[in-house]
N, C-alpha and C positions, 0 to 999 in steps of 0.2 A: 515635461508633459505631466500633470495633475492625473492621479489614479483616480478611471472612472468606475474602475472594478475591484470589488473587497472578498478577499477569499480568507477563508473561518473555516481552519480546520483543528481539531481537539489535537492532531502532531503532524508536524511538519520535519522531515530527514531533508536537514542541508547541508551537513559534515559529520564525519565521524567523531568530530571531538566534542558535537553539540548532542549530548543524549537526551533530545528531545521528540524523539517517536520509539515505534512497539514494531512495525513491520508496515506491511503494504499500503493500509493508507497512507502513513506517515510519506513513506517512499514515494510513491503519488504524485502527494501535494507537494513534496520538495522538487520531483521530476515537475511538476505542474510550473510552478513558480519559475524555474531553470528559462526553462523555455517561455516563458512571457516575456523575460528579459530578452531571450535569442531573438523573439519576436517582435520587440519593441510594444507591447501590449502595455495599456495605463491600467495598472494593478497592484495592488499592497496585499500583502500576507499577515494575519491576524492569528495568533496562535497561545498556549501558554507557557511559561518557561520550564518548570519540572527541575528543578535544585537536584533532586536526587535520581531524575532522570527515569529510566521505567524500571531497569535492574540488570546489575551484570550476573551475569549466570553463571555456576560454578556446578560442574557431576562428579561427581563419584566414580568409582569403579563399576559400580552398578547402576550409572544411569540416573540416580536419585538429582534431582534437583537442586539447589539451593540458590536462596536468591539474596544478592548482596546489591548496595545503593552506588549508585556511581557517582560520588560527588562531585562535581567540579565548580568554576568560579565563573560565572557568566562577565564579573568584569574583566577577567582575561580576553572575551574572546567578542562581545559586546558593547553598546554603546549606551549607555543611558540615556533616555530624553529626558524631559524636563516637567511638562504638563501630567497631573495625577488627577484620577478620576475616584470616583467615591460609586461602590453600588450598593445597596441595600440588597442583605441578606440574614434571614429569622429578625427582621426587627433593627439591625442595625448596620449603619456603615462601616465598610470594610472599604482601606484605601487599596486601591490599585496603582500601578506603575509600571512603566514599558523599559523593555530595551531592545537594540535596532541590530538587525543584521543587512546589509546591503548586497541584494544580488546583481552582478554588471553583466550582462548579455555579452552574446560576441559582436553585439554594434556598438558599445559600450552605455546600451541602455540601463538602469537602474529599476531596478523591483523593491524594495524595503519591504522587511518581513517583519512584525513587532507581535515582541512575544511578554504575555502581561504576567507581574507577578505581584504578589500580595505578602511576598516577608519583608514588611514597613516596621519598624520598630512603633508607630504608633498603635497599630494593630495587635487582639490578641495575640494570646499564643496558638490557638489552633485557626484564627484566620491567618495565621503567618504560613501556615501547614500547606493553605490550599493550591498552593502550585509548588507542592516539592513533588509529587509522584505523578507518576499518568496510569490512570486505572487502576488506581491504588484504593485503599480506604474500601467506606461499605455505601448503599445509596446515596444515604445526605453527604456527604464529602463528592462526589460526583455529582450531585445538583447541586452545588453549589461549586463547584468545579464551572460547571456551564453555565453557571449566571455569569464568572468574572468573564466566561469568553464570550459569552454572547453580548449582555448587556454591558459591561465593561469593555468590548474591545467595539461597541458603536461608538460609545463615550468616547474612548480613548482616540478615534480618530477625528470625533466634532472637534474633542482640544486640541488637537494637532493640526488641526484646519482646512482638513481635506472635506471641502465643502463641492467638490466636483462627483462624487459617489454617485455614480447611476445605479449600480447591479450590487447587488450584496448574493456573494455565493455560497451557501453552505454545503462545504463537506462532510457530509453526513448528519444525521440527527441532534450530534452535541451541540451544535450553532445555534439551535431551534429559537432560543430564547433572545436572538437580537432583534426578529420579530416583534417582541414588545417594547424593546428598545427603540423602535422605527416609529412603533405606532406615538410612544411620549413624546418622542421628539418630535415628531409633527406636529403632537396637539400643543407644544409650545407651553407646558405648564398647568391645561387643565388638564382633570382628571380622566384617567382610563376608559370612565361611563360615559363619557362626550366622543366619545369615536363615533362614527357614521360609516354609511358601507362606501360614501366616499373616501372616505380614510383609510379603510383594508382594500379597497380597488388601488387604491395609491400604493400601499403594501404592497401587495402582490405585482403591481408593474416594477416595484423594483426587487425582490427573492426570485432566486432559481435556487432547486435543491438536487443533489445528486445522490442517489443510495448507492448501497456498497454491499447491500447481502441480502439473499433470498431467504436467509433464515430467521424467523420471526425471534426468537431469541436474540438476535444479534441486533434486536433496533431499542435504544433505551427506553424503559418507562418508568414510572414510579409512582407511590400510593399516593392516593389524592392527599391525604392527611400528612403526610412527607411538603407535598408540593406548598399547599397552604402556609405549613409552617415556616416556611422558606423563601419560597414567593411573596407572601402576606397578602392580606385580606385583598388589596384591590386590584393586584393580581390575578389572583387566583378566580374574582367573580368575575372578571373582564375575560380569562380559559372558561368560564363556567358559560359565559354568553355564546362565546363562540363554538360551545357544544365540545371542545376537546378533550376533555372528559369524559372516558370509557370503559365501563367495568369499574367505573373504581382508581382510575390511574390514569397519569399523567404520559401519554406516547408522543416523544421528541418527531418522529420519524410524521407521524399526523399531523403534529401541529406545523412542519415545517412542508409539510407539503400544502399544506392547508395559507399556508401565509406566501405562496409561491407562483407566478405565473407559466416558470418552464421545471420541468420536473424530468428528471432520466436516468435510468440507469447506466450503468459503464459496460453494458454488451450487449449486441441483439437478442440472445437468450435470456439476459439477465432483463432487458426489457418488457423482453413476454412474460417470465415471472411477475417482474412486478406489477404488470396491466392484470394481472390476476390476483395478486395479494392486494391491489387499489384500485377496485376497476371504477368506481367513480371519477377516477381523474386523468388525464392524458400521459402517461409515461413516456417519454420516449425513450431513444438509446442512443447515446456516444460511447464508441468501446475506447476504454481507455489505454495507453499508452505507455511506454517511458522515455527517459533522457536521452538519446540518443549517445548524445558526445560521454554523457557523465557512465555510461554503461558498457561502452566499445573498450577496449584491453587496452594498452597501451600496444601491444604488436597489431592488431587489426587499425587498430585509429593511425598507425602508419602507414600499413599497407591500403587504408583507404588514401588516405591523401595522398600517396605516389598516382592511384589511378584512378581515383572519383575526388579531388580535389574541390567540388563545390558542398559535399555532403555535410558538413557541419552548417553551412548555413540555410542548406535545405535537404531535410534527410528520404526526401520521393528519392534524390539522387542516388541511394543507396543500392535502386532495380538495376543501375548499371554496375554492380556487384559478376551479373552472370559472364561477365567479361575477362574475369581476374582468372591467370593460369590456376591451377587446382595446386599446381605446387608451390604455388607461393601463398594460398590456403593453409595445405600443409603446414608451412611452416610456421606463420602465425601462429598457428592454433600450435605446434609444438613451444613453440615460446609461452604462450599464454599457460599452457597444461605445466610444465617447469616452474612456471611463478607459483602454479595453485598447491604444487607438488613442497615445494620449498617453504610457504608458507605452513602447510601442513607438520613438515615437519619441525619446522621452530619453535611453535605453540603447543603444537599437541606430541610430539617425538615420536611421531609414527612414518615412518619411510613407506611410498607406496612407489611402484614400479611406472616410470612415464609411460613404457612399451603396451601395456596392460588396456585395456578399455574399461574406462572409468566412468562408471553410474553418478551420477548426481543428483540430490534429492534436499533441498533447503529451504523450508518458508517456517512458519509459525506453526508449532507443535500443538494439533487439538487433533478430537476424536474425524470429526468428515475428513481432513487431509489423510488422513491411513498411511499413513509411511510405514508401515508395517505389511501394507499389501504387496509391495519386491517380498517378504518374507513370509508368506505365505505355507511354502514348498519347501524349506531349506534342502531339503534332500534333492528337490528338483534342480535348485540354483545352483545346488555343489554337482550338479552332473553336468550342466551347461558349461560351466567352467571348465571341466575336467576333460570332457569329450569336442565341445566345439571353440573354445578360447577360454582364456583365465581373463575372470574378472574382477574386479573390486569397486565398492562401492563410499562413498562421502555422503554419507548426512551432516545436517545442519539444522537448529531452530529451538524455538525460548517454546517455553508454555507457559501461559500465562499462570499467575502463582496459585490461584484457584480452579485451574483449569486440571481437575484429576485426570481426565481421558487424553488428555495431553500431555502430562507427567507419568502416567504408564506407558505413554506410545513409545517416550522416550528407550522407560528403561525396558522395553520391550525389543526395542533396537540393538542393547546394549545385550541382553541375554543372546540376540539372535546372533551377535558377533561374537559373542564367544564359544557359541556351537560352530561356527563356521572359519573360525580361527587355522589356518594354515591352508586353506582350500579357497575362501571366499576372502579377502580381507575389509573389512569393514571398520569404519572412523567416525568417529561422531565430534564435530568440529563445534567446540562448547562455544556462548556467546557470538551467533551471528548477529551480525551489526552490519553498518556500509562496508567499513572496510574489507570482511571477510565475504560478503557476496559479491563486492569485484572478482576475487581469486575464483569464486563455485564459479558464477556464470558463465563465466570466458574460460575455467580451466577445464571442465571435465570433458566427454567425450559424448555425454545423451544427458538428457535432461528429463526425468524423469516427474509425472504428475498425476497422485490417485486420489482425489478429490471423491468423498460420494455424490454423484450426481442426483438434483440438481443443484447441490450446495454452494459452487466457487459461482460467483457473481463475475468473476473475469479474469483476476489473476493476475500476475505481470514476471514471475520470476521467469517463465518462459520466453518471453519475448528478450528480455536482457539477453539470455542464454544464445537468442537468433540473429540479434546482433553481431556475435563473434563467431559464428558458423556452427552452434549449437543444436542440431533439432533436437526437438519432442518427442517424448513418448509417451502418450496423456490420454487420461478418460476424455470423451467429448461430453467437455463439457467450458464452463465460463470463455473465455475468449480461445481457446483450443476450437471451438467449432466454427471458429471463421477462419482460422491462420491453417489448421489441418489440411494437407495432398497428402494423402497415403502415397507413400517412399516419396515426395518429392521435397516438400517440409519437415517431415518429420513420419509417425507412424499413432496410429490410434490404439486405445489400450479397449476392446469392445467394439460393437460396432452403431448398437443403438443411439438415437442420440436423446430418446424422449424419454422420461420417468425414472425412478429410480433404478438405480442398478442392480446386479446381481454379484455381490465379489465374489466368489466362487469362481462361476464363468469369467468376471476379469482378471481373475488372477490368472487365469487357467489363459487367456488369451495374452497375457501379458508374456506369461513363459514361455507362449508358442513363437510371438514375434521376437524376442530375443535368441530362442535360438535355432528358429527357422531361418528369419531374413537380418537380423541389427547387428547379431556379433559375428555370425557368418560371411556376412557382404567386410567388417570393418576389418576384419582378417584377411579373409578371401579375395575382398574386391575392393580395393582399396580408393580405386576412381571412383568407385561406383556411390560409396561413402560420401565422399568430398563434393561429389555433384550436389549431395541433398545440403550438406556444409551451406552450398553456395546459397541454393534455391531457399535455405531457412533466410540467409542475409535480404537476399532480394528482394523475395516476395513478403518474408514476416516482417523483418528490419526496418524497408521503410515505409510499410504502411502502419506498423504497429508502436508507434512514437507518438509519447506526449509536442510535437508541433503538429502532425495531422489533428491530434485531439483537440490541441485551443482554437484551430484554425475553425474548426468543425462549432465549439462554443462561441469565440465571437463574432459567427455567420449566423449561426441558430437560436444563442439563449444570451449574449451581450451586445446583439445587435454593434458591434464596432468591425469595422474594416481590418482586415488582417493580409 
């Protein structure tokens, strides 16, 4: 079956060994892609390659950072094709070239993800540069990053023949720029100035764009005099007709919404934001999802198939989760908590107790996540422990190399674990990647999420975590505000769900519920625990999966049958 749909995301996570994403989108679009295969959906993945991949992460004893290249060899693990494209950038071509990863669904359908790269030996030296890092470098190395994915990865698929393309998806604003690739390729050779609004009505039936953050810093833009240089002149006046040009600067996020007929965020609240940061244009919402199969433990993906045996190839089936004895829950989850325990210790040498109830806290380290709000109180948390259960707690997560409010959250964690050393014990699991968020999700005991609201546009580490009988304990906010039952899911950290927060009061509410009702019951009442285990599977498990999600896009924004 010819792919009628082209997904263009700046990273794609399809194995541990390919360091080709940074965190949740990345994760996403790989969850994303999984499942189109599961689903037999006609779809190709479009991505860039990254030689040096985003960075392996190395701390200190203090938490300090440092950030080292991960190289690896794409022809180990890839396939080269054959057809190169050529894209114009500052004035000259720059070859591109693909290599192919093949995803097989569980009906043995086929996805092809092709990831372009630009280290051609005919090419300079710093065009050879532009797909060794992801998010690397300074503006111009990231505009011209998204020229090779945008307008280099339409290219790239006209020479490869895929002339069946109905839907070009972009994830997120870095795609923006296939948009003009759409529109040359239509005019067949004239010039950019011969487009007609018949020709952006044609555009727009075929873009859909997805955002991924409510916060205006997090959508790219860049200086017009940037864009110009890079773009070039016919470019640039062909953005200047279409008014995209704002303040002065070039916004990925406007022009892709702008070149787009279905537009949505990834959660019903995250919806409502964005029908307010663009109310000109119809937002909608699909909350998004993850992998099911690729997220389940190895102990639960057993225990499902003894007793929900149709669940991998339709994960609604997962509601008959409330069916499974609690002790054989239990035990899962004891096997899963052992693997994350064992890992823990080989990497990092730190021995943590199974018996113990184990906090978990893992995404990408910037100032709104606050993983410093568990530490708020230290003196509060060393008393909860000491009087109603001992705890201990895992963190995990990269900050980006210029991200200083996420390079101090870190060693903020790292100071707080050594006041709390012999009372609290706390880990900080350096370099989370795929591999090490199998062990968090499915090993720890609560999953914790302090998000300043309304920052998290949806989230997903949560939902992994409910896959494996995981619940939440989370600001309401990004997809916590649909999946949330107070005790039945998981538990709320506040109660409001509208405006910004107040951390003080969430902190203050966060320590009530750990040690009023969470370590209380996990101690004290041990069914009573395993019920919510269950109720996270059922209720969050299978409705909050990347196959509800594409089911939900190619009903609403790919118009194809699923």
């Amino acid at each position: 079956m010819d792919p009628r749909v082209a997904y263009f995301s700046m990273e794609i996570a399809l194995d541990p060994a390919l360091p080709t994403y940074s965190g949740g989108l990345g994760v996403l679009a790989g969850d994303t892609l999984l499942s189109a295969a599961d689903l037999g959906l006609p779809m190709v993945g479009v991505t860039l390659l990254y030689r040096r991949g985003y960075f392996r992460q190395q701390l200190d004893s203090s938490g300090s950072q440092k950030e080292l290249p991960e190289d690896w060899r794409p022809e180990d693990l890839l396939t080269p094709v054959d057809p190169q494209v050529t894209v114009e950038i500052e004035g000259r071509d720059v070859l591109v070239r693909a290599w192919r990863w093949q995803i097989q669904g569980i009906g043995g359908h086929i996805v092809p993800v092709y990831f372009l790269d630009t280290d051609l030996e005919q090419n300079p030296p710093w065009d050879r540069r532009l797909t060794d890092t992801l998010y690397g470098g300074d503006d111009r190395y990231r505009l011209c990053q998204e020229v090779v994915l945008g307008i280099g990865g339409v290219r790239l698929l006209a020479a490869l023949g895929y002339s069946s393309i109905e839907t070009f998806h972009m994830n997120e604003g870095h795609a923006a720029l296939l948009s003009i690739a759409l529109v040359e390729q239509r005019l067949a050779g004239k010039p950019l100035s011969a487009a007609t609004r018949d020709d952006l009505d044609a555009l727009r039936r075929r873009c859909i764009f997805t955002t991924h953050t409510p916060v205006p810093a997090g959508h790219d833009q860049f200086p017009r005099e940037l864009a110009e240089r890079v773009l070039g002149p016919a470019r640039s006046a062909a953005l200047e007709r279409a008014g995209r040009f704002h303040d002065g600067l070039l916004n990925m996020t406007n022009l892709a919404i702008h070149a787009s007929h279905y537009i949505n965020g990834v959660g019903m609240r995250h919806g409502e934001i964005s029908r307010g940061m663009f109310p000109n244009y119809p937002v909608r919402a699909i909350t998004n999802g993850v992998h099911a199969v690729r997220w389940t433990s190895p102990p639960f993906a057993a225990l499902f198939d003894r007793h929900i045996p149709e669940w991998r190839r339709d994960n609604l089936y997962l509601r008959y989760a409330v069916g499974i004895e609690h002790e054989e829950i239990a035990a899962a989850h004891a096997v899963a908590k052992a693997a994350l325990i064992e890992e823990i210790r080989e990497h990092s040498g730190v021995s943590l107790d199974p018996s113990v109830f184990t906090i978990g806290f893992a995404r990408r380290a910037t100032g709104y996540k606050r993983p410093e709000l568990l530490l708020t109180d230290l003196e509060r948390l060393r008393s909860i422990a000491m009087r109603v259960g001992p705890l201990q707690v895992v963190y995990s997560g990269k900050a980006h190399p210029l991200d200083s409010s996420g390079r101090e959250a870190i060693r903020h964690v790292f100071q707080a674990a050594g006041c709390l050393a012999g009372s609290v014990p706390i880990v900080y699991v350096e370099n989370y990647d795929l591999h090490r968020a199998r062990f968090l999700t499915s090993g720890v005991d609560l999953w914790l999420n302090t998000p300043q609201r309304p920052q998290e546009a949806s989230g997903t580490s949560g939902m992994k975590a409910a896959l494996n009988g995981v619940p939440s304990l989370s600001i309401l906010d990004g997809w916590w505000v649909e999946g949330h039952i107070e005790g039945v899911t998981g538990w709320s950290i506040g109660h409001d769900e509208n405006g910004p927060g107040d951390p003080a009061a969430e902190a203050a509410s966060l320590y009530e519920k750990l040690e009023s009702v969470i370590v209380p019951m996990f101690y004290g009442r041990p069914d009573a625990f395993r019920a919510v285990m269950v109720s996270a599977i059922a209720f969050n498990g299978s409705f909050f999966n990347t196959q509800r999600m594409l089911r939900q896009y190619a009903q609403n924004a790919y118009g194809i049958e699923c």
